[in-house]
Each structure stands twice: as structure tokens, then as C-alpha cells.
N, C-alpha and C positions, 0 to 999 in steps of 0.2 A: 564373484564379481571382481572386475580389478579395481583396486583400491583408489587409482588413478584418475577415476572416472569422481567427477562430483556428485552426481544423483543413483540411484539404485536404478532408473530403468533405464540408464545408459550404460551400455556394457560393451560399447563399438565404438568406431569415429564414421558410421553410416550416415548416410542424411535423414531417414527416418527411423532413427537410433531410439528415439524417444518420443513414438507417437501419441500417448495421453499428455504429458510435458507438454508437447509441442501444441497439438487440436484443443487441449480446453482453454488454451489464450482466445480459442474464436471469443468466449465470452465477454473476455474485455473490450472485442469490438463489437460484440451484439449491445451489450450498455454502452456504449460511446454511441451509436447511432440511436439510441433509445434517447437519451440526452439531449443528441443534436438537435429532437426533434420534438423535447419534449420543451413546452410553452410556458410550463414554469421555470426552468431553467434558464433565465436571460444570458447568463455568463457560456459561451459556447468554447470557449478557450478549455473551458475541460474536458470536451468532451474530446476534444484532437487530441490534448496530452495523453487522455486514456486509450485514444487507438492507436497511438503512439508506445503504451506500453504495453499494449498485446501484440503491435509489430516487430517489437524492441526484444519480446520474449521471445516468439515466434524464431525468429531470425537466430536466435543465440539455442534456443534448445532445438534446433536446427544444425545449424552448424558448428559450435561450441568452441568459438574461438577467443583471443581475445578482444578484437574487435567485437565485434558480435557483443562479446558479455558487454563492452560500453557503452555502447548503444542502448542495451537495456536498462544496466544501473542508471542513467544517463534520463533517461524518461524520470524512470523514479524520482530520482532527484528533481526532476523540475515540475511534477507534480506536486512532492512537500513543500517545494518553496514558493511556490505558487499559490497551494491553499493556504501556508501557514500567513501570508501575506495581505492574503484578502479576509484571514478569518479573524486574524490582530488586527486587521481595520475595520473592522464591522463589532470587535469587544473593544472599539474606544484605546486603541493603541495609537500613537503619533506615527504616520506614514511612516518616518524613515527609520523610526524607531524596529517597524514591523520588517524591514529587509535587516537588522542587525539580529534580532531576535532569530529569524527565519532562518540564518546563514550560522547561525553559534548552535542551533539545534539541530540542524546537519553535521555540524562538526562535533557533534555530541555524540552524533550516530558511528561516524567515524571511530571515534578516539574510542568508543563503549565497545566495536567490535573489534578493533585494534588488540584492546586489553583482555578480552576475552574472549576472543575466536577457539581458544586449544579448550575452553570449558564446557560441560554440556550444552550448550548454547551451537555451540559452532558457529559458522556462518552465519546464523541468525541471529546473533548479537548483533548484527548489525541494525536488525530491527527493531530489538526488545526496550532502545529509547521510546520508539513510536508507539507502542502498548503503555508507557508508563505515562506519553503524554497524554493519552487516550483518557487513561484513570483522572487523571490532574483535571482534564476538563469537564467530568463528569464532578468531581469536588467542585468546581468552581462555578460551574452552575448550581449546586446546591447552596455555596454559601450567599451569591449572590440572587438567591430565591425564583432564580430561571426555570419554576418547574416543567414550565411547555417543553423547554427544549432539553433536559433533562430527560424528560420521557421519550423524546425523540432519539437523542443519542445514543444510551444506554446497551440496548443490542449493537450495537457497532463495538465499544470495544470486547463484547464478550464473544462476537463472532471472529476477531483477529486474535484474540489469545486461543482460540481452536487454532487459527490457520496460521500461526505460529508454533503452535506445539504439532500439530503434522507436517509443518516445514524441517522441523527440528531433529524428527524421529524416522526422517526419510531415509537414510542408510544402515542406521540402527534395525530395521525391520527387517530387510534386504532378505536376509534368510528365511523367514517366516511369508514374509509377503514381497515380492523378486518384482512386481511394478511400482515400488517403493509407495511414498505418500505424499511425494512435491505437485503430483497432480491436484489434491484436494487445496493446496496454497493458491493455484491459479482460482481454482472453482470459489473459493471462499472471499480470497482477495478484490476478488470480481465485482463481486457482492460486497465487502467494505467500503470499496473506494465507491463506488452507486450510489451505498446511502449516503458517504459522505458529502458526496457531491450536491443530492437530494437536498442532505440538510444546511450544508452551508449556506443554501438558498431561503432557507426560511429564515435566516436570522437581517432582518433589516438592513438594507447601510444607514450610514447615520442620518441623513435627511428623510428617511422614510419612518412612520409610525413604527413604534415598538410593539410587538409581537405581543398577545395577551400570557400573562404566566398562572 
């Protein structure tokens, strides 16, 4: 495989270079319309951004360009600051406080893969903030005795630390397994951000009764 190439089952600059890459983004738009249409879901803003990031992929392990990659990191990015926005106002954070928060935890994201892009991490340093925030908020509903949602959360970060360690080990395998392992990050991410979306929903805004713990 050329080195040149960023995933294992891209081995070309064809347009369907990277068909599993490419086809299981359907997923993020089969839960984007699952969302749009589901009635506990009142916030619908997510459910665009997430068809937004299966277009956003689509398009880029498609074409593989620069452009193309912007667009996708691009969604990403305003999915995290999006929920971290509405999920620091819904845990009693001061509005404006929550778009400062929001924007330094991006640039957390940044600076962490910045520094450690050449480590086994690679490229997915870029992510490995968002696992650690994952963990924090599972802390922090224990200490502030949130067991409902606790028990809600829980499978969500242990299903992104898989689809982080097969984001991770995508070229690494290449010889052994030649359709690499970025495809299972789409399949698995699909499903993180779902629940996420899921459960951000169950947590009250502030005028609404408090959820039972």
C-alpha cells in the first residue's frame, strides 16, 4: 500500500477508492432521519448536523481532497460545540460561560493532536480529548449522585474507546487485513453520536422538572 495514502483501503485516487469508508457514512444519515423524526427528540438541529457529517465523510472518502477533508472535520466541529453548548446549559453552566468552555475544548482537541499526532495515537489524538471527556462526565455524574443518567451514559464512552482504538489501528493492520479498520469508526461513531444525541435529551433544561436519579 502507498504510504501516501491515509487509510488502508485507499490505495488509488479513484472515486470509489474506498467503498466500506465511503457506504457505511449511509449510517449517519439513517440516524439523522431516525431523529428527525423521532418525537422525543424536540432539538432537530442535530439531527442536520449528523447528516451533515455523513455528507461531510462521504464527500471526503470520496474524493480525498483538501477541501473535501474540510468539510468533514468541519461538521465535526460543530456538532462538539453544539452539544457541548446545550449540554453546559442543561448542567447549570452560565450561557456564555458554555460557548467559552465549548471553544477551549476544541482547542484542546487541537493542541492534544497537534502534540501528539507522530505517537501511537496518530491522527486520532485528535480525538482522544473527546474519550477523556467522555470518562469526566461519567465521574461527574457519580459524584453529583445522577445515577439515571449514569446508567444512561456509560455504554457511550465504552463504545467510542473501541471506535477509537479501530480508528487508531487502521493502517497498522493493512498487511494482515488490506480493507483496514476505519470502516468500523464510521459504524461505531454512528452509534455514539445516536446515543448521544438520545441522551442529551433526557436531561432536563432548567425550567423543566428534574429527571428522577
Amino acid at each position: 500500500m502507498d504510504i501516501n495514502f491515509f487509510y488502508c483501503e485507499r490505495n488509488n485516487l479513484e472515486l470509489l477508492a474506498e467503498p466500506l469508508n465511503l457506504f457505511t457514512n449511509i449510517l449517519f444519515l439513517f440516524f439523522s432521519i431516525l431523529l428527525y423524526f423521532d418525537k422525543t427528540v424536540k432539538n432537530k438541529i442535530f439531527a442536520f448536523i449528523l447528516f451533515g457529517i455523513g455528507i461531510g465523510s462521504m464527500l471526503y472518502h470520496s474524493f480525498a481532497t483538501r477541501f473535501t477533508a474540510l468539510v468533514d472535520i468541519l461538521f465535526i466541529i460543530l456538532f462538539i460545540f453544539y452539544y457541548l453548548v446545550i449540554l453546559y446549559n442543561k448542567l447549570y453552566i452560565k450561557k456564555n460561560y458554555t460557548y467559552i468552555l465549548s471553544l477551549i475544548f476544541i482547542s484542546s482537541c487541537y493542541v492534544f493532536g497537534y502534540f501528539f499526532y507522530e505517537s501511537i495515537l496518530g491522527s486520532s489524538a485528535f480525538y482522544f480529548p473527546i474519550l477523556l471527556h467522555l470518562i469526566l462526565l461519567l465521574f461527574y455524574f457519580i459524584y453529583t449522585k445522577k445515577y439515571f443518567y449514569f446508567k444512561k451514559f456509560i455504554f457511550i464512552p465504552i463504545i467510542f474507546s473501541i471506535s477509537l482504538y479501530v480508528r487508531t489501528v487502521d493502517l497498522k493492520y493493512c498487511i494482515t487485513f488490506s480493507i483496514g479498520t476505519h470502516f468500523f469508526w464510521h459504524i461505531l461513531n454512528s452509534i455514539v453520536l445516536y446515543l448521544l444525541i438520545k441522551f442529551i435529551h433526557l436531561i432536563p433544561d432548567r425550567t423543566s422538572p428534574e429527571k428522577p436519579t
